[in-house]
Structure formats: C-alpha cells, structure tokens
FIPAMI-703299 format. One record per atom (N, C-alpha, C): atom name; y, x, z; residue in three letters; residue number from 1. Coordinates in nm, 4 decimals. Example, Ala and Ser with C-alpha at 12.3 -4.5 7.8 and 13.67 -1.06 7.14 Angstrom:
% FIPAMI-703299
> N	-0.5690	1.3190	0.7800	ALA	1 $
> CA	-0.4500	1.2300	0.7800	ALA	1 $
> C	-0.3300	1.3200	0.7800	ALA	1 $
> N	-0.2250	1.2850	0.7080	SER	2 $
> CA	-0.1060	1.3670	0.7140	SER	2 $
> C	0.0030	1.2900	0.7870	SER	2 $
% end
This chain:
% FIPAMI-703299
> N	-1.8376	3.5453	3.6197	UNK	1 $
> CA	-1.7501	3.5791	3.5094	UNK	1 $
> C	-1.6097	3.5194	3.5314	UNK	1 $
> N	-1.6688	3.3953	3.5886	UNK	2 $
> CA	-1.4436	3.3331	3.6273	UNK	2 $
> C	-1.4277	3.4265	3.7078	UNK	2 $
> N	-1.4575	3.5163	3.8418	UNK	3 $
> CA	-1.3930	3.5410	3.8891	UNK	3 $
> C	-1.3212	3.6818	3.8231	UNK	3 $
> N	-1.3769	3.7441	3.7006	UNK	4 $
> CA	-1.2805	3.8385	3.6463	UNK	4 $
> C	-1.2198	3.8637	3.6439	UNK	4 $
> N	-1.2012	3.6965	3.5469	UNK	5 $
> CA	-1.1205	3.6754	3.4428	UNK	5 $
> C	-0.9591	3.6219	3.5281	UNK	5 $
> N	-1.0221	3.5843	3.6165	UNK	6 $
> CA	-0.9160	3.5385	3.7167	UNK	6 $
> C	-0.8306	3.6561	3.7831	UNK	6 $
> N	-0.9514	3.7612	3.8370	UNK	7 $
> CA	-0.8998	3.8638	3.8877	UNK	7 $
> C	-0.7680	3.9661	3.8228	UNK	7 $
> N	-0.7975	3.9301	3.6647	UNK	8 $
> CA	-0.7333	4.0109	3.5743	UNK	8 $
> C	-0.6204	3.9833	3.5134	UNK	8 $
> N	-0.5761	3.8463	3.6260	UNK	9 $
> CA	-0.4949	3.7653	3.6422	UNK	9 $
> C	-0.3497	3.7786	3.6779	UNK	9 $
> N	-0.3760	3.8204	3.7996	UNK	10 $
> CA	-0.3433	3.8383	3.9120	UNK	10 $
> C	-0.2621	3.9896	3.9079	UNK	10 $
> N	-0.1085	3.9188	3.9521	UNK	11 $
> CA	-0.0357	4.0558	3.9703	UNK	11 $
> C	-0.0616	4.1208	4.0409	UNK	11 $
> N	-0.0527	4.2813	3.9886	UNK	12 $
> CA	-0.0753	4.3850	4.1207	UNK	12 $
> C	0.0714	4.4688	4.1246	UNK	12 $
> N	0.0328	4.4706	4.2364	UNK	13 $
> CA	0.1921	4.5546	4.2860	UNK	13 $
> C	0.2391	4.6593	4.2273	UNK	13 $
> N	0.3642	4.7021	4.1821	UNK	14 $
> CA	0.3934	4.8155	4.1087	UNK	14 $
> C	0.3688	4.9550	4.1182	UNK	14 $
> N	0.3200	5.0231	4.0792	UNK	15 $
> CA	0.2998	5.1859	4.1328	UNK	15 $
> C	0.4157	5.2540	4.1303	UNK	15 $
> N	0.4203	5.3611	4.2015	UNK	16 $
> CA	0.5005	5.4841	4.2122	UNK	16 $
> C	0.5376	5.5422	4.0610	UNK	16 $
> N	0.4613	5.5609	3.9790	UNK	17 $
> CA	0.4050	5.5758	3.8596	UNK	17 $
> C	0.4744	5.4836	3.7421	UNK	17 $
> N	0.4460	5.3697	3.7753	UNK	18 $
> CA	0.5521	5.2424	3.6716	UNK	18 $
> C	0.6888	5.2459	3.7525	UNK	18 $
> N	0.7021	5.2943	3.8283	UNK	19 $
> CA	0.8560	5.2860	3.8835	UNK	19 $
> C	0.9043	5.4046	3.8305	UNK	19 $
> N	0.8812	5.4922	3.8378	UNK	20 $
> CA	0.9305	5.6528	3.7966	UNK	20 $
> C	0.9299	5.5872	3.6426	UNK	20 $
> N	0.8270	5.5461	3.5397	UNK	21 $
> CA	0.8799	5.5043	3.4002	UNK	21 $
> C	1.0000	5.4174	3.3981	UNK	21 $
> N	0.9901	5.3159	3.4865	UNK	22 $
> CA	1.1180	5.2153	3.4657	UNK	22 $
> C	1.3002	5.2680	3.5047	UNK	22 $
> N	1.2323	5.3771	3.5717	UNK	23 $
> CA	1.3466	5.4678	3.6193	UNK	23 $
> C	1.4194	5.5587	3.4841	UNK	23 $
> N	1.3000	5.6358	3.4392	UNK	24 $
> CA	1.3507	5.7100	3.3040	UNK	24 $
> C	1.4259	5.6561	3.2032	UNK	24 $
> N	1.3469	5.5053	3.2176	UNK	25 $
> CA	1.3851	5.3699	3.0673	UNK	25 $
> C	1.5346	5.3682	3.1316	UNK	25 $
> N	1.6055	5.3629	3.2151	UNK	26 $
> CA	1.7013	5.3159	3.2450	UNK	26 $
> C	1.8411	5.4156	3.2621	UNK	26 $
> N	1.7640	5.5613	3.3208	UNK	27 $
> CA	1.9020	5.6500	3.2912	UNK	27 $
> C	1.8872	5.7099	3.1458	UNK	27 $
> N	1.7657	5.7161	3.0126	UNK	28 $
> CA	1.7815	5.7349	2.9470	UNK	28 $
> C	1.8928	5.6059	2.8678	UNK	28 $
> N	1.8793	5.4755	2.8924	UNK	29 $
> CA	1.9802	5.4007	2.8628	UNK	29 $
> C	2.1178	5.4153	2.8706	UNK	29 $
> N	2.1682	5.4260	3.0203	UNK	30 $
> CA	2.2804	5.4552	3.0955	UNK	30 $
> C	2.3332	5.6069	3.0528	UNK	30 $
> N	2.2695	5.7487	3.0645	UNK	31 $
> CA	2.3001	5.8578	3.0155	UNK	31 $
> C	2.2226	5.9290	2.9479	UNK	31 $
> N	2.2003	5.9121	2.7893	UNK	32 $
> CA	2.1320	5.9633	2.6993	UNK	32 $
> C	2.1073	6.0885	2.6470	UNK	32 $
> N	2.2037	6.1727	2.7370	UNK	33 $
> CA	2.1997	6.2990	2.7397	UNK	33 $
> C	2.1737	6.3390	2.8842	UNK	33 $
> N	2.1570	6.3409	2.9467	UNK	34 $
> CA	2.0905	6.3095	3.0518	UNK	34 $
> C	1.9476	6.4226	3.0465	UNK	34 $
> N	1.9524	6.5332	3.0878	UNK	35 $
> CA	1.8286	6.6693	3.1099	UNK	35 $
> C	1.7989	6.6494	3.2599	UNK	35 $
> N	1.6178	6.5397	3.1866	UNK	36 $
> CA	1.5422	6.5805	3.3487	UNK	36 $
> C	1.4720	6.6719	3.3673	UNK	36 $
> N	1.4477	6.7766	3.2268	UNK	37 $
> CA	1.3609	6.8633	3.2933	UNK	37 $
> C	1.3697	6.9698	3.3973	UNK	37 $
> N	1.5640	7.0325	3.3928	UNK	38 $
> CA	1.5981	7.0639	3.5283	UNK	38 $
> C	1.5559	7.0148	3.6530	UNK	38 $
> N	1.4729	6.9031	3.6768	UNK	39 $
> CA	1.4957	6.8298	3.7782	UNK	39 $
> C	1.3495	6.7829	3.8869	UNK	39 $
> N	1.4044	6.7770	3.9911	UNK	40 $
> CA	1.2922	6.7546	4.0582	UNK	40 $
> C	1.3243	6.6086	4.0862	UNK	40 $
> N	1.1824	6.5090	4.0728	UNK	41 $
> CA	1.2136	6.3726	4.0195	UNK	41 $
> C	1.0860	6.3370	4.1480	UNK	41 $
> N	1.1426	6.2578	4.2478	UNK	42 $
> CA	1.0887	6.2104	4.3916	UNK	42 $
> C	1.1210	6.0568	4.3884	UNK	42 $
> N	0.9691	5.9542	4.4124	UNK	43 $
> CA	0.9754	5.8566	4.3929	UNK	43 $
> C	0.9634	5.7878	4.5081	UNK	43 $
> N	1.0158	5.7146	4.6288	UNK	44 $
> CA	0.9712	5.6809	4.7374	UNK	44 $
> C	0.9891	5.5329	4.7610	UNK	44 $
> N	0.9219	5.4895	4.8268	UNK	45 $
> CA	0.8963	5.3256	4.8817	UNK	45 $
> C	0.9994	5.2767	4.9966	UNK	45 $
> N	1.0603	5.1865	4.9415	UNK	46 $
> CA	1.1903	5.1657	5.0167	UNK	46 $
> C	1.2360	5.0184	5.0174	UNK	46 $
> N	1.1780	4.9800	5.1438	UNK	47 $
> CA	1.1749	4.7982	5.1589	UNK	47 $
> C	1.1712	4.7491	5.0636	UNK	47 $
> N	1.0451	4.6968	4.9842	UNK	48 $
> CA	1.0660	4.5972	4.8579	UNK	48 $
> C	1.1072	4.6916	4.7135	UNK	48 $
> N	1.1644	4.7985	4.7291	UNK	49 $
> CA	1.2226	4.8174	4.6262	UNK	49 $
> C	1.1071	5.0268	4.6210	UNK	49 $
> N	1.1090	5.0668	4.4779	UNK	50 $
> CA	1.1320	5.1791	4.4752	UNK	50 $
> C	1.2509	5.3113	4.4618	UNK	50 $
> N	1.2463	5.3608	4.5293	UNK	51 $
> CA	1.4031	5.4958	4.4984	UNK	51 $
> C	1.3481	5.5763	4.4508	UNK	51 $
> N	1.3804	5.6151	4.3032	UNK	52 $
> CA	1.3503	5.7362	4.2180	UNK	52 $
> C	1.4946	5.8053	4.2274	UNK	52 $
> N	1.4821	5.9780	4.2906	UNK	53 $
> CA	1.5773	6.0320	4.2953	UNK	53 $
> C	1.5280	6.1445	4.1577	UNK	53 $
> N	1.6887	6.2187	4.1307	UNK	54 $
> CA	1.6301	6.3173	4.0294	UNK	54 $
> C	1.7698	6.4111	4.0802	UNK	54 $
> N	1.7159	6.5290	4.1435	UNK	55 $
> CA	1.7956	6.6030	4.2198	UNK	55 $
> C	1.7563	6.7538	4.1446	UNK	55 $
> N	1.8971	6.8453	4.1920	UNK	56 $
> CA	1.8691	6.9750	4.1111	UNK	56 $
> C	1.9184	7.0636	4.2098	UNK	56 $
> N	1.9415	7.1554	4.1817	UNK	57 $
> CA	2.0392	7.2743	4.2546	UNK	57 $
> C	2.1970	7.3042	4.2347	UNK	57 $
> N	2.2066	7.1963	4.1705	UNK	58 $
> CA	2.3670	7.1947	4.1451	UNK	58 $
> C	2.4146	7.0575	4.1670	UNK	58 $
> N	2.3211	6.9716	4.2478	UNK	59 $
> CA	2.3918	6.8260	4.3008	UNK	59 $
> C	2.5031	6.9163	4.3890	UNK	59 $
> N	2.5043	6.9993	4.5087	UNK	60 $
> CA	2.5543	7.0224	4.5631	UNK	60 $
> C	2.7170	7.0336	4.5070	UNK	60 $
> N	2.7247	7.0937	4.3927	UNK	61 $
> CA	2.8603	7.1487	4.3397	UNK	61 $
> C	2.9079	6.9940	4.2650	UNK	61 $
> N	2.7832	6.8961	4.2317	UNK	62 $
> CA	2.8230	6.7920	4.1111	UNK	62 $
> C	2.8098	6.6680	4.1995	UNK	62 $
> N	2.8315	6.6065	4.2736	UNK	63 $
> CA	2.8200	6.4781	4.3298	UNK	63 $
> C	2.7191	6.4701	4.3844	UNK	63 $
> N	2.5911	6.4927	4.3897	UNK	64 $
> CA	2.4716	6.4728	4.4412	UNK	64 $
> C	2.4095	6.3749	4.3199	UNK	64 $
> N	2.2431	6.3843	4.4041	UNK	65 $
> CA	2.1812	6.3775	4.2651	UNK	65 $
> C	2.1709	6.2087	4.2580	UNK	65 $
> N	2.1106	6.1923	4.1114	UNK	66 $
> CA	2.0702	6.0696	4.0363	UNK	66 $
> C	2.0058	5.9882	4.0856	UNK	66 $
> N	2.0460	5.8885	4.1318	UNK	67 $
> CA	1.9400	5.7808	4.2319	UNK	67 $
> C	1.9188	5.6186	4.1477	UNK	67 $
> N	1.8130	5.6274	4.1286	UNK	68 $
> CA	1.7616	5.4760	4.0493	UNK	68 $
> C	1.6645	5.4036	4.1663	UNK	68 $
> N	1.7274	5.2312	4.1879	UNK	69 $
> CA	1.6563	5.1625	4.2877	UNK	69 $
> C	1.5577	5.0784	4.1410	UNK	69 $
> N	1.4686	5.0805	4.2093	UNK	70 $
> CA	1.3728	4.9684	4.1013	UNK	70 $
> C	1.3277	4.8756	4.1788	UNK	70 $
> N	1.2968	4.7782	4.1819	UNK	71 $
> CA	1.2795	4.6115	4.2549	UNK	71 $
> C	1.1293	4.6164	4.1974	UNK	71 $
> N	1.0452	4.5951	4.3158	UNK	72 $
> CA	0.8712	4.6349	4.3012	UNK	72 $
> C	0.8880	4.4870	4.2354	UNK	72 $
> N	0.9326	4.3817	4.3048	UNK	73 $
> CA	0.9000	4.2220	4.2489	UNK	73 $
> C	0.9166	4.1842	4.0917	UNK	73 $
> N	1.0684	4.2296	4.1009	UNK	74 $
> CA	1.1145	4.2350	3.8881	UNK	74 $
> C	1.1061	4.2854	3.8311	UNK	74 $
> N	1.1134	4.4882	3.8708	UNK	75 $
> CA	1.0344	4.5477	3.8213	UNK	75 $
> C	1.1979	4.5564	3.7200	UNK	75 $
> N	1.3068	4.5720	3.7213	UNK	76 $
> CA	1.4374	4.6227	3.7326	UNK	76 $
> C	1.4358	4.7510	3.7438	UNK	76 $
> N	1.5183	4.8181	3.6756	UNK	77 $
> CA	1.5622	4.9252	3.7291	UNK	77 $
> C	1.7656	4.9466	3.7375	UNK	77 $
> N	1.8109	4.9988	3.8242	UNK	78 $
> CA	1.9851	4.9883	3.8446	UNK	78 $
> C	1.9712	5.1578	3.9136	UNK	78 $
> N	2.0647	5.1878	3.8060	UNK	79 $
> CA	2.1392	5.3139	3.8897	UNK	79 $
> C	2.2040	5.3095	4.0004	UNK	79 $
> N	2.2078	5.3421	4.1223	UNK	80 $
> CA	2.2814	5.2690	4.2171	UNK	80 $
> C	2.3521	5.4363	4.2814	UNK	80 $
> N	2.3440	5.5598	4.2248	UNK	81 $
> CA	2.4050	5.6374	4.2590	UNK	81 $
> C	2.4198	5.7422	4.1147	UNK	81 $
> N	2.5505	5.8550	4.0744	UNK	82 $
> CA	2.5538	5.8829	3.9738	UNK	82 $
> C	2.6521	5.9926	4.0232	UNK	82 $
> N	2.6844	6.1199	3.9504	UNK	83 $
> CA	2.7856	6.1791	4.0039	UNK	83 $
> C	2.8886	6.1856	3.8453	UNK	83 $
> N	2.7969	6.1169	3.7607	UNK	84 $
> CA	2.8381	6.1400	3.6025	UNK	84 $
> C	2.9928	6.0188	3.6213	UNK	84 $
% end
C-alpha cells in the first residue's frame, strides 16, 4: 500500500495533451479573439520544452502561424511567435 501511495506521488512528465491545454490557456489570454477552429493545431517535442503550433491557410499572406513553447519542467506556456 506505501508503495501507491508513494507512486501517486511522483511527478509524471507532461503530455502532448496538457501542453496543447496550457497552450490554449495562454493565447486565449494573450489574444482573446483569437479563432482556433480555423486551425490545424500540431503539438511536438522539442528539447525539454513542447511547440504547439496553430497554422492555417492564410499564415502564408499573415506572418505565419501561432507558435506557443511550453516548458515540460514548469509547465509555462510563452508565445514565442505571433503574426498579430
């Protein structure tokens, strides 16, 4: 039974899944008008950190698309690209 309780302890590494939420929490902060359902929303593993992109068919004409880094350790999220 300790070892459960212990087990249930114990941080587990962030998912793809809680990064894509911490991503939303953060450009809904930053741009509240902000339409992802246009969007194709790609979450990838990137030294230590996650990159949630949210790209469309008109990055091309608008800056390119929406890029949120999230930090697997803090679990942060920072816009680190924007064309807004």
């Amino acid at each position: 039974m300790l070892a459960a309780v212990l087990a249930g302890c114990a941080p587990h590494e962030m998912t793809a899944s809680e990064a894509t939420e911490a991503a939303n929490a953060e450009v809904n902060r930053m741009f509240p008008r902000f339409d992802r359902s246009s969007r194709t929303i790609r979450t990838d593993e990137d030294d230590g950190h996650w990159r949630v992109t949210y790209a469309s068919a008109d990055d091309l004409n608008s800056g390119g698309p929406v890029i949120v880094r999230v930090d697997k350790r803090t679990r942060r999220a920072a816009v680190v690209q924007s064309p807004q």
